[in-house]
C-alpha angles and dihedrals in degrees: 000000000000122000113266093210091063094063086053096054090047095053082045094056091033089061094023077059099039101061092036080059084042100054094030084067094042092060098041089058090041082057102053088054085047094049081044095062091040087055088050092036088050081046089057098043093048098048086043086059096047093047092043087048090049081058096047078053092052090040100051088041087059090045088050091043096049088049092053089050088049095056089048091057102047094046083055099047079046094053085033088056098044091043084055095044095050089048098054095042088046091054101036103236120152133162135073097305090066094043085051086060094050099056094044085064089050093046090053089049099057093038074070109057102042082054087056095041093047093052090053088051092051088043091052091047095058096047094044092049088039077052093045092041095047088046097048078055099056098044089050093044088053093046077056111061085038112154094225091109091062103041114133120238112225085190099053100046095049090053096038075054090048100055094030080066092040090058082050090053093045097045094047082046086059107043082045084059098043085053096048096054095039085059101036103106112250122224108237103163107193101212 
């Protein structure tokens, strides 16, 4: 006769092998989502940097540009002022009315220059919001296509293993049960 307890810890390891299988393919397509989203999150990242890096150009041309503009400006106000300066030694002039003169051209000079400077500052300030904002975009697009949702639970899978084998256990019990009675001799008495 065979032994009614190896037919239980087959049915054990049968079910006990059937959700580890179960849950082995489960993670490994839970992976391949997860790999998925990686692939598309690296996508994001990668066209947030070259488009970051396109703003830093931008940024470092209107730097370049303002600078230029600057040093215009400053070689005019210096030709303006000694133009000033020879024609009023040349005719003579002094008093508050020539020093008057001098300090318009330097006025206009440095009008100039704050115009040009200002211009630079708003500049800046588009292209670093456009940067933050660009960046804020990024960062939300990636949360978005997070991987949490995916994540395998160790936990889960090794208790979904466990009673899985313990339904194993308790089905071979009972057709061990059901054997055993089946086999048991009954005790029919003809009278």
């Amino acid at each position: 006769m065979c032994d009614p307890t190896g037919g239980v810890a087959s049915m054990t390891i049968l079910a006990a092998a059937s959700a580890a299988m179960g849950a082995s393919e489960s993670a490994k397509a839970k992976g391949q989502l997860t790999d998925n989203e990686r692939k598309q999150q690296n996508e994001v990242v990668k066209q947030a940097n070259f488009a970051d890096n396109d703003l830093k150009l931008q940024t470092a041309d209107k730097q370049d540009e303002a600078r230029r503009q600057l040093t215009e400006v400053n070689l005019q106000r210096i030709r303006n002022e000694g133009t000033i300066s020879a024609a009023i030694g040349e005719s003579g002039l002094s008093g508050n009315s020539m020093d008057r003169l001098k300090r318009s051209v330097a006025n206009d000079s440095s009008a100039q220059a704050m115009n040009i400077t200002d211009n630079y500052t708003r500049d800046y300030q588009a292209i670093f919001a456009n940067r933050v904002g660009s960046s804020e975009n990024a960062k939300s697009a990636v949360r978005g296509l997070g991987g949490n949702k995916y994540r395998v639970n160790n936990i889960a899978n090794a208790l979904n293993i466990v009673s899985a084998g313990a339904g194993g256990y308790a089905t071979g019990e009972s057709l061990a049960a059901a054997r055993k009675a089946k086999s048991a001799p009954r005790g029919d008495t003809v009278g």
